[in-house]
N, CA, C and O atoms as a GROMACS GRO file, in nm:
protein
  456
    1UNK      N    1  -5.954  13.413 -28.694
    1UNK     CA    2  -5.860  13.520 -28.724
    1UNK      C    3  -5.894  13.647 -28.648
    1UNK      O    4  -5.810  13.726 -28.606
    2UNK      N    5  -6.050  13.659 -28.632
    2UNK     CA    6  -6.061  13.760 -28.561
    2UNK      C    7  -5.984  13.782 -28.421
    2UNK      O    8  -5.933  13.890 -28.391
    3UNK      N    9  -5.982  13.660 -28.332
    3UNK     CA   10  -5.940  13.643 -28.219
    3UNK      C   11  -5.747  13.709 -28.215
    3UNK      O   12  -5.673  13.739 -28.121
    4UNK      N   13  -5.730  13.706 -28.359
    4UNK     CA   14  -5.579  13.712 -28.303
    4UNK      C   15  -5.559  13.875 -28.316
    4UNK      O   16  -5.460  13.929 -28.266
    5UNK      N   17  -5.664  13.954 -28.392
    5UNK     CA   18  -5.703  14.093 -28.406
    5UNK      C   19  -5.684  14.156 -28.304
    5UNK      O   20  -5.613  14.254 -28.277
    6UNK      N   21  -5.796  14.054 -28.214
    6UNK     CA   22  -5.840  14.110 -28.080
    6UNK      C   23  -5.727  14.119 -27.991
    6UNK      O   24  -5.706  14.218 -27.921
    7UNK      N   25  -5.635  13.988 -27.994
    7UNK     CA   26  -5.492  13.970 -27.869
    7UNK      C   27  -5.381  14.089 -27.957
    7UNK      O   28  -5.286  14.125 -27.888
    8UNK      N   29  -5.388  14.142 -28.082
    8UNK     CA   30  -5.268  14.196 -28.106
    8UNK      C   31  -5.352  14.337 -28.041
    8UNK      O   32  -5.279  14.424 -27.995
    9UNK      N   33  -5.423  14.347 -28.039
    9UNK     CA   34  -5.508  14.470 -28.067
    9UNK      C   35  -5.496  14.507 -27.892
    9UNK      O   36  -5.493  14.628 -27.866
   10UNK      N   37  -5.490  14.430 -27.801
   10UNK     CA   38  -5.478  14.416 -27.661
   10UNK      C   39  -5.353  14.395 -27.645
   10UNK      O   40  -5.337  14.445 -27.534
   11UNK      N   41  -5.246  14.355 -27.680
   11UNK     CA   42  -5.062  14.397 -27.705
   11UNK      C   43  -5.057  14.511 -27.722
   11UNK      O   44  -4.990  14.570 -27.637
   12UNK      N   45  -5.114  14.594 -27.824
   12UNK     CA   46  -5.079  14.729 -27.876
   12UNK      C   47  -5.116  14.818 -27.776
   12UNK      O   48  -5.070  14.932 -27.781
   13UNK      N   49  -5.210  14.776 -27.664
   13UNK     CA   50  -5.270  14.893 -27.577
   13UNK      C   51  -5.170  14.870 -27.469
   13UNK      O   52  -5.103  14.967 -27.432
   14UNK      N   53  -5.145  14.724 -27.398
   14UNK     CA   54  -5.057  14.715 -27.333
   14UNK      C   55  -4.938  14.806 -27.384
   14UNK      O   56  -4.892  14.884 -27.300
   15UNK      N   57  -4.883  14.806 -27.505
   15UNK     CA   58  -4.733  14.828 -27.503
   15UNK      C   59  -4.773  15.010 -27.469
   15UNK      O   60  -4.709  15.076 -27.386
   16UNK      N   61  -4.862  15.053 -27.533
   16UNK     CA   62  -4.937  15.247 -27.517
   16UNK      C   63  -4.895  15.219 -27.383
   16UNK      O   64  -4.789  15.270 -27.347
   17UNK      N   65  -4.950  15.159 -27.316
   17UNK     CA   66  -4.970  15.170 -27.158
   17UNK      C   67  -4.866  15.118 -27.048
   17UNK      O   68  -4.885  15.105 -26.927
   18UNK      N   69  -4.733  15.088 -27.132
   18UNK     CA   70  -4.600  15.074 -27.067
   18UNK      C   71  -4.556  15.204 -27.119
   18UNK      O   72  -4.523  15.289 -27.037
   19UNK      N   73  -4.553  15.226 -27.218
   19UNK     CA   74  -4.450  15.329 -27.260
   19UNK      C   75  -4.491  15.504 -27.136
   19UNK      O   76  -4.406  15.585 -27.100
   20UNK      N   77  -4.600  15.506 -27.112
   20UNK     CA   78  -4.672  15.635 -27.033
   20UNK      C   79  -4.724  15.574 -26.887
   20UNK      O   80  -4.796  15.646 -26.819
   21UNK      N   81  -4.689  15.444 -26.838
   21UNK     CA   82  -4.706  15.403 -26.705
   21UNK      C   83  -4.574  15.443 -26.590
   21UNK      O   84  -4.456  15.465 -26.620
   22UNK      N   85  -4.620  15.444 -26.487
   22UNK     CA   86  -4.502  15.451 -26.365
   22UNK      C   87  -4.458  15.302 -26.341
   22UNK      O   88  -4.509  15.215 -26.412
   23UNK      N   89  -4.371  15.271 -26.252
   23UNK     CA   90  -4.300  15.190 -26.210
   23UNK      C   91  -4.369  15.104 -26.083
   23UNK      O   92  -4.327  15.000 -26.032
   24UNK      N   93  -4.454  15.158 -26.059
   24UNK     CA   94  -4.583  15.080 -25.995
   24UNK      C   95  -4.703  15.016 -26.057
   24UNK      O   96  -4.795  14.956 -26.002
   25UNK      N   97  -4.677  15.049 -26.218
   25UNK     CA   98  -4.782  14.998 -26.315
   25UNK      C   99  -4.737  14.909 -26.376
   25UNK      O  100  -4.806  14.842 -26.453
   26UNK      N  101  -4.588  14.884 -26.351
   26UNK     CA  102  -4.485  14.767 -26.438
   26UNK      C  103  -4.536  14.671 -26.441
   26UNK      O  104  -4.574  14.604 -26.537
   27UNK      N  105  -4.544  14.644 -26.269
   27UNK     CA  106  -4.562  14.463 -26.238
   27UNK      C  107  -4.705  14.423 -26.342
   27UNK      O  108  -4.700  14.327 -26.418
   28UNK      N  109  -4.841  14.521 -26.331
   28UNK     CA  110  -4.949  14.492 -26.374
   28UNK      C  111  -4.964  14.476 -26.500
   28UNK      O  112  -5.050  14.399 -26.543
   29UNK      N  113  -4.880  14.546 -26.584
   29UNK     CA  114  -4.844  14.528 -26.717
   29UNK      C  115  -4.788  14.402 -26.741
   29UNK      O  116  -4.837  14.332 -26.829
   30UNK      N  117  -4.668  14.354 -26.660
   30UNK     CA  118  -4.592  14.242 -26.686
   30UNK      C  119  -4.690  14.134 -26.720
   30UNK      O  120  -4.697  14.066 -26.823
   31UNK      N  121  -4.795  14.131 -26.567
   31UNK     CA  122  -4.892  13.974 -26.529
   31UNK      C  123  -5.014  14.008 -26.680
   31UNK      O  124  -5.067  13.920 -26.747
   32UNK      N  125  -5.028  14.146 -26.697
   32UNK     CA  126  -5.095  14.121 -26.829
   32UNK      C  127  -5.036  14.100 -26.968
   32UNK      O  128  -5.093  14.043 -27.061
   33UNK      N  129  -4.963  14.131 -26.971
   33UNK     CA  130  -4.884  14.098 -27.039
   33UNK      C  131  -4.845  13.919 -27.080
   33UNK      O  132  -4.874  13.852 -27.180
   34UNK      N  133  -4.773  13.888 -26.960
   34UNK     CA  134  -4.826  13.703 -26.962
   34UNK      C  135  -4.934  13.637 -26.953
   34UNK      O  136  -4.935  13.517 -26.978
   35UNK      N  137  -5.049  13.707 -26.915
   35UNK     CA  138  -5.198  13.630 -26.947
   35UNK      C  139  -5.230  13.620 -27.089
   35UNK      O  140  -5.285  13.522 -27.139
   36UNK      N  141  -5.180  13.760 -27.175
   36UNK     CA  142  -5.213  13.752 -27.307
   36UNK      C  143  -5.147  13.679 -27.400
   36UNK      O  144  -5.190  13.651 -27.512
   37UNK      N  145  -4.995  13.634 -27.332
   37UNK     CA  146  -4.913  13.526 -27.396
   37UNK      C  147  -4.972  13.450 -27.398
   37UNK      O  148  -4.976  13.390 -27.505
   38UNK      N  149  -5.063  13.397 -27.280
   38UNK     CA  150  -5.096  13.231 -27.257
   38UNK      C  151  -5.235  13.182 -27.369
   38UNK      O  152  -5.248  13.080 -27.436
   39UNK      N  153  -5.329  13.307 -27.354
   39UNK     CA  154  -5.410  13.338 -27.462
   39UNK      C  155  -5.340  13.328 -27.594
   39UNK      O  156  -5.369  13.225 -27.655
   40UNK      N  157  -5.253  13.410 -27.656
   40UNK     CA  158  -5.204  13.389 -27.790
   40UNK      C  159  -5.169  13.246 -27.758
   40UNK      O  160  -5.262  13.181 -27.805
   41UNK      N  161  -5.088  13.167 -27.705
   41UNK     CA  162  -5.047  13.016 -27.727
   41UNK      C  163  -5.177  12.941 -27.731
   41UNK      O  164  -5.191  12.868 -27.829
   42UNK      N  165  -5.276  12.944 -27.641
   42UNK     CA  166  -5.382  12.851 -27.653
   42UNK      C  167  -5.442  12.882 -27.781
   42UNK      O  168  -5.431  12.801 -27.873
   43UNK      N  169  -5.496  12.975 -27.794
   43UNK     CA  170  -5.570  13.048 -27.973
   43UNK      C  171  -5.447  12.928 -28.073
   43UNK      O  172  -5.500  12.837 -28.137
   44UNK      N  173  -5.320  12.938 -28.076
   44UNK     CA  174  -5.266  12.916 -28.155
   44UNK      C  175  -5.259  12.824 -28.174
   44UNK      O  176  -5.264  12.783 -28.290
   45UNK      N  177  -5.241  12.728 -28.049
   45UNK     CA  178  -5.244  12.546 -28.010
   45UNK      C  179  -5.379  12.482 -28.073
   45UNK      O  180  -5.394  12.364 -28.106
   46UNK      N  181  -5.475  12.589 -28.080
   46UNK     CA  182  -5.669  12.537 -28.141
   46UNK      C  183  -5.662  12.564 -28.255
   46UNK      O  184  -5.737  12.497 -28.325
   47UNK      N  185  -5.579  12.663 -28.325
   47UNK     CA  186  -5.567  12.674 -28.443
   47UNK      C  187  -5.480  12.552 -28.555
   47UNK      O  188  -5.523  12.505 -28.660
   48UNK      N  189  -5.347  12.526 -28.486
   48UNK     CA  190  -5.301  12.406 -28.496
   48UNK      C  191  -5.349  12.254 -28.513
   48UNK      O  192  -5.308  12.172 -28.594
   49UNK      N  193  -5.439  12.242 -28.425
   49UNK     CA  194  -5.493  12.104 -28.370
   49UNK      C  195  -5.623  12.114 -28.487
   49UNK      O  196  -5.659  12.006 -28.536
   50UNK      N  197  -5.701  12.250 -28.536
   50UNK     CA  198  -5.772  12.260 -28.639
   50UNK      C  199  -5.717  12.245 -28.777
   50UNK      O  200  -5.806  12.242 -28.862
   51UNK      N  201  -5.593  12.236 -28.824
   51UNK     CA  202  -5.532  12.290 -28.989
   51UNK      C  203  -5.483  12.116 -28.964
   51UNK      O  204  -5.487  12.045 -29.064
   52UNK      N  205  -5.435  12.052 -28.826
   52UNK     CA  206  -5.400  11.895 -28.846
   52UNK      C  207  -5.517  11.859 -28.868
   52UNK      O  208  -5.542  11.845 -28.988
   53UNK      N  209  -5.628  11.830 -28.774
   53UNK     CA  210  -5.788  11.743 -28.857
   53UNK      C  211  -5.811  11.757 -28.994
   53UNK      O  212  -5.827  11.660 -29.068
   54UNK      N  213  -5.816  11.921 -29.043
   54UNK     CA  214  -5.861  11.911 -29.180
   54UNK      C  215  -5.749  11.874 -29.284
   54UNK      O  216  -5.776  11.885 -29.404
   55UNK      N  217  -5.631  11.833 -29.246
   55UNK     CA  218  -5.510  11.776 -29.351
   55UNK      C  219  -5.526  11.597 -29.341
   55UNK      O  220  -5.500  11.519 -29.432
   56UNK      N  221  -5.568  11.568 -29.229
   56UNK     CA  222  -5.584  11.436 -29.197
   56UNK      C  223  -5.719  11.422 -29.275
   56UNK      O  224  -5.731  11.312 -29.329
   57UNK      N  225  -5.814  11.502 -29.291
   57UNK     CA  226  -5.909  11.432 -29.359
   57UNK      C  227  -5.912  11.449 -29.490
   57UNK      O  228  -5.983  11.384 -29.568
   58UNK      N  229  -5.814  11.562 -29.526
   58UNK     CA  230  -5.814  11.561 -29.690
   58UNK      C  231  -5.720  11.442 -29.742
   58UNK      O  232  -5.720  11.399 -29.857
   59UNK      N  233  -5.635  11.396 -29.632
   59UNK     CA  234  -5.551  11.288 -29.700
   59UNK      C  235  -5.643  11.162 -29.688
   59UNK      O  236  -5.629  11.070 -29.769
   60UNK      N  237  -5.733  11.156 -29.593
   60UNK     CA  238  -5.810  11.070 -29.591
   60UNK      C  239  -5.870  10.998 -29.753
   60UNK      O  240  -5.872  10.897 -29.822
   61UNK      N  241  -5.911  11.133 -29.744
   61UNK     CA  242  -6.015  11.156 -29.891
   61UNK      C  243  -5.948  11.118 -29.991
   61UNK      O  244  -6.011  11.048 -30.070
   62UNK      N  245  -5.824  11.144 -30.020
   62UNK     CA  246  -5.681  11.140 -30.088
   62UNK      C  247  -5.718  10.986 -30.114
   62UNK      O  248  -5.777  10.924 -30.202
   63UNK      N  249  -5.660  10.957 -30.004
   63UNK     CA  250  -5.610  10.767 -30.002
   63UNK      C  251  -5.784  10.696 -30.071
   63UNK      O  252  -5.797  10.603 -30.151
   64UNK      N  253  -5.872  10.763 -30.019
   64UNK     CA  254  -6.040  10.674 -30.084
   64UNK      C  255  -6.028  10.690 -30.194
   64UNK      O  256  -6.051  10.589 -30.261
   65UNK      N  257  -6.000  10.780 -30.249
   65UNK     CA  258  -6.021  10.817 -30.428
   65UNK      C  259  -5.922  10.733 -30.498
   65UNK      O  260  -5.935  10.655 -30.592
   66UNK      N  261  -5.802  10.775 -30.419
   66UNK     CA  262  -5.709  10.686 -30.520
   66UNK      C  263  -5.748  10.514 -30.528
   66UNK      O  264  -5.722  10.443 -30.625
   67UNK      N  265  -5.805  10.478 -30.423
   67UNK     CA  266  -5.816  10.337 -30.376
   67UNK      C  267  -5.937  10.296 -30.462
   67UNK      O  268  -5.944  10.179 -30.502
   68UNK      N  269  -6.032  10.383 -30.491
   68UNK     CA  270  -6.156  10.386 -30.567
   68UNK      C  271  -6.142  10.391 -30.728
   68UNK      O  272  -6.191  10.319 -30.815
   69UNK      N  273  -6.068  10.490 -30.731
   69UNK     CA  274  -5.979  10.554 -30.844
   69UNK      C  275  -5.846  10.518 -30.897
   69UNK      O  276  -5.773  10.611 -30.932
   70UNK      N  277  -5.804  10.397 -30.907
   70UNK     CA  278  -5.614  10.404 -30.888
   70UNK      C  279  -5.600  10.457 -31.101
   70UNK      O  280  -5.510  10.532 -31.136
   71UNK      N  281  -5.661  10.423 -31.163
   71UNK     CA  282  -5.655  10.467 -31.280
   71UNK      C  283  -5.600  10.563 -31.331
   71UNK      O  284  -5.495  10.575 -31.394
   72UNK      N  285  -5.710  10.657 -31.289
   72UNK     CA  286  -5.736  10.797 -31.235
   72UNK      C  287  -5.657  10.865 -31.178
   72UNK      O  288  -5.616  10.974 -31.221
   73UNK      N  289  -5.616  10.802 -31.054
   73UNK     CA  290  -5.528  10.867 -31.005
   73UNK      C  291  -5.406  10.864 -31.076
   73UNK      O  292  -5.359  10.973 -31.107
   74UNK      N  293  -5.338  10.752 -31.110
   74UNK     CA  294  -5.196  10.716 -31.220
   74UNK      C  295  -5.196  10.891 -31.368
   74UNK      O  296  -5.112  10.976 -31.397
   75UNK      N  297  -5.313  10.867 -31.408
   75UNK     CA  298  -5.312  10.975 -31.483
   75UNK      C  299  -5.252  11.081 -31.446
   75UNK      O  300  -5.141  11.124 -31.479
   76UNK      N  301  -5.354  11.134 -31.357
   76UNK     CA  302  -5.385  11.282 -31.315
   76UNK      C  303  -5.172  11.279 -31.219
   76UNK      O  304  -5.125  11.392 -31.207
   77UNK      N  305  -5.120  11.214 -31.191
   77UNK     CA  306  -5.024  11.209 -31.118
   77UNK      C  307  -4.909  11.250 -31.286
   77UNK      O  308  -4.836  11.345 -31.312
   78UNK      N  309  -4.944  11.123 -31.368
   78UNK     CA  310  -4.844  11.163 -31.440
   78UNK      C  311  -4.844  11.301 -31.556
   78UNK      O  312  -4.754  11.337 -31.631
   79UNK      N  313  -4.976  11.356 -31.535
   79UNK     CA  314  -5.018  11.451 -31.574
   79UNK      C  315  -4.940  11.565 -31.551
   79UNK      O  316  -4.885  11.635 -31.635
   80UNK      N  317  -4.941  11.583 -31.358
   80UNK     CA  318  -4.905  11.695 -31.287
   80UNK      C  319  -4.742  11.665 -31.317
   80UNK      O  320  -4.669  11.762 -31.339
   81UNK      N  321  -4.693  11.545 -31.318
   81UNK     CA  322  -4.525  11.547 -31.346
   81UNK      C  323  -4.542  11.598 -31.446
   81UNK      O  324  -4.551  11.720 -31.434
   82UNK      N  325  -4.553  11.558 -31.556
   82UNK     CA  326  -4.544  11.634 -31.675
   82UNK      C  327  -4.501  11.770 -31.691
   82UNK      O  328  -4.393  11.819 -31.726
   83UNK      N  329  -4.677  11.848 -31.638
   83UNK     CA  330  -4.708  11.964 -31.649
   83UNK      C  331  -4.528  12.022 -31.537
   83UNK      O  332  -4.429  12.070 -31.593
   84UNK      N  333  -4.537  12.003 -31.417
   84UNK     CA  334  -4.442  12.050 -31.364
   84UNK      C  335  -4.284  12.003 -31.436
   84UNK      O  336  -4.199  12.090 -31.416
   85UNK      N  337  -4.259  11.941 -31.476
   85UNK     CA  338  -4.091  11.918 -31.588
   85UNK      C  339  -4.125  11.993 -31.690
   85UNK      O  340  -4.033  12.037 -31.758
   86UNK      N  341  -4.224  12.017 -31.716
   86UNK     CA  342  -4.201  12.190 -31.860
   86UNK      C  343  -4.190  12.248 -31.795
   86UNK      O  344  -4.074  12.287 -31.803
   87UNK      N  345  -4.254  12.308 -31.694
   87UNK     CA  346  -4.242  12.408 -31.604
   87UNK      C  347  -4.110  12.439 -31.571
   87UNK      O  348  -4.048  12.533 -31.621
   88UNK      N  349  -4.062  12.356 -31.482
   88UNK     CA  350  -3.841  12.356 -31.457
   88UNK      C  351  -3.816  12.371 -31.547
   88UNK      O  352  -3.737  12.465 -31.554
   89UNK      N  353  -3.851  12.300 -31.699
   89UNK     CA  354  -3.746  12.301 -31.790
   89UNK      C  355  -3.766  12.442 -31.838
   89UNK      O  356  -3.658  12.499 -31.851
   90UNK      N  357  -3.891  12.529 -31.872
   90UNK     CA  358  -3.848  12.630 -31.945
   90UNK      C  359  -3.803  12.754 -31.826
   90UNK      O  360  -3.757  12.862 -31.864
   91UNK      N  361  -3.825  12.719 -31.670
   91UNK     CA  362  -3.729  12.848 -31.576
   91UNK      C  363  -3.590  12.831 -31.620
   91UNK      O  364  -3.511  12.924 -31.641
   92UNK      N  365  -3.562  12.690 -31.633
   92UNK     CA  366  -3.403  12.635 -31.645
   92UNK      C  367  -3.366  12.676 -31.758
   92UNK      O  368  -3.255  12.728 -31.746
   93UNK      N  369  -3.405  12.678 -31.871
   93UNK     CA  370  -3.383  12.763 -32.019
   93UNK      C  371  -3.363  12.903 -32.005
   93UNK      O  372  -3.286  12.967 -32.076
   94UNK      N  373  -3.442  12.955 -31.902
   94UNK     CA  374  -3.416  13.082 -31.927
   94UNK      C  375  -3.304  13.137 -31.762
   94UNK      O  376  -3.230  13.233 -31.742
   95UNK      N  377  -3.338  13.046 -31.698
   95UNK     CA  378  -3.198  13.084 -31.624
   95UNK      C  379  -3.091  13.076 -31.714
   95UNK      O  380  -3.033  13.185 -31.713
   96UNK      N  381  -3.016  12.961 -31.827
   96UNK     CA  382  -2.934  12.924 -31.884
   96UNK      C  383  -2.936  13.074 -31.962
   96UNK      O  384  -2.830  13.136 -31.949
   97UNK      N  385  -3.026  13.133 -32.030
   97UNK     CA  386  -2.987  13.236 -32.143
   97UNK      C  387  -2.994  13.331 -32.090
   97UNK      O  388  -2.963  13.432 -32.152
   98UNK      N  389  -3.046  13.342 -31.924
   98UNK     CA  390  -3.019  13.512 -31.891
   98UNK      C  391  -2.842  13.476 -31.845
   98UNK      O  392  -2.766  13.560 -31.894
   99UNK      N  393  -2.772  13.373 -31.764
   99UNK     CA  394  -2.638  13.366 -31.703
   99UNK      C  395  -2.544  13.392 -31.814
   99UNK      O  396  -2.441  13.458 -31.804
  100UNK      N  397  -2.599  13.317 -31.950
  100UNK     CA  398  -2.458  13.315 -32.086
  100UNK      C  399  -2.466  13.505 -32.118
  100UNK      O  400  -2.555  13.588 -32.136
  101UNK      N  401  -2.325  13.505 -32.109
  101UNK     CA  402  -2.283  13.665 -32.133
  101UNK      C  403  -2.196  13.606 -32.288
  101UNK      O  404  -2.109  13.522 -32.314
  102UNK      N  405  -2.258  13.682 -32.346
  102UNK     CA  406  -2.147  13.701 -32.508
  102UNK      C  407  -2.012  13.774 -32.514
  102UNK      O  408  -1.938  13.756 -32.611
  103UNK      N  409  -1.974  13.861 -32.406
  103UNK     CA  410  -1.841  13.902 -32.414
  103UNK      C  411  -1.770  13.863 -32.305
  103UNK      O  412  -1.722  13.946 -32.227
  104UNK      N  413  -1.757  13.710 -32.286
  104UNK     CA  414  -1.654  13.630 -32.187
  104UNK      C  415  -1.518  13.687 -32.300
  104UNK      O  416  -1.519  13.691 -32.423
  105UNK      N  417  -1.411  13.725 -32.202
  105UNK     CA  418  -1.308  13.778 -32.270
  105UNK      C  419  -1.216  13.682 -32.173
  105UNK      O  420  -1.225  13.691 -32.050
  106UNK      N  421  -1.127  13.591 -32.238
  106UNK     CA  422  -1.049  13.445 -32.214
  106UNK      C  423  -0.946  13.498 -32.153
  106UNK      O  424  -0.923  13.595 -32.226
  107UNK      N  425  -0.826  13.502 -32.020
  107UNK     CA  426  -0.736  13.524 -31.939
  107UNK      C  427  -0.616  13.467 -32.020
  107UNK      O  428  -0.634  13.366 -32.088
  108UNK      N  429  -0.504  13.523 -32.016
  108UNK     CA  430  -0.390  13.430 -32.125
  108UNK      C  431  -0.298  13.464 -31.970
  108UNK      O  432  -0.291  13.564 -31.900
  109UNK      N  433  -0.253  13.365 -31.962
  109UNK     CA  434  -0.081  13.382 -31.845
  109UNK      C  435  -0.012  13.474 -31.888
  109UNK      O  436   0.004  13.498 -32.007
  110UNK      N  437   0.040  13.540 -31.786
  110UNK     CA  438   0.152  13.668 -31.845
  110UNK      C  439   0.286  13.620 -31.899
  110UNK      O  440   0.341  13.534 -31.829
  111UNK      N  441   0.347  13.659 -32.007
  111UNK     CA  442   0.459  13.616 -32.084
  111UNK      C  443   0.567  13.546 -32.001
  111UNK      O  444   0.617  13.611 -31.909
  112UNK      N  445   0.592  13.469 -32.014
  112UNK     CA  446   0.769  13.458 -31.902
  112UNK      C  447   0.876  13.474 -31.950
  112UNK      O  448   0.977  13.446 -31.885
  113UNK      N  449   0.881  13.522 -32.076
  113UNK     CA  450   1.003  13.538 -32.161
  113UNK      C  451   1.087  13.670 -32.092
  113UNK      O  452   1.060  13.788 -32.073
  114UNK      N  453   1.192  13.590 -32.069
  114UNK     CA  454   1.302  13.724 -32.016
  114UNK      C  455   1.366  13.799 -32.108
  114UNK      O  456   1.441  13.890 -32.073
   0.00000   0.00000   0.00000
């Protein structure tokens, strides 16, 4: 995280240093400017390729336990349904009693009697 400190932190001086540069300082700004792109994409591409390994190995871990565990796991699964259907059900209760208004006042057709 530090690293992305550092590239915003080196954007922010670049942009100081367009806004008070001449038109002979453009181009040098520009090419730094795209070096620090290529930097933010690679940082970001290692950051990526790091958050996939550690999801691949927690599912790893996932699939051993349950396979070790299927018991266990059946529980703890119908547990979390559980716990989460009270959960909906009492947002859904109270969505239902904040929407009901007590003074719905009913539309009648206008008379047609001539």
């Amino acid at each position: 995280m530090s690293a992305f400190k550092d590239l915003l932190q080196q954007a922010e001086a670049l942009l100081r240093q367009a806004t008070n540069g001449s038109q002979g300082q453009a181009n040098d700004l520009r090419q730094n400017a795209q070096d620090l792109l290529e930097k933010v994409k690679a940082s970001s591409q290692v950051l990526q390729d790091e958050a996939v390994g550690k999801a691949k190995q927690v599912g790893e871990a996932t699939q051993n336990y349950v396979k070790e565990n299927p018991w266990q796991a059946v529980g703890i699964a119908a547990s979390l349904g559980l716990l989460l259907g009270a959960l909906m059900k009492k947002e859904g209760d109270a969505d239902d009693k904040a929407s009901a208004d007590p003074k719905v006042i009913e539309a009648t057709p206008p008379s047609t009697e001539n």
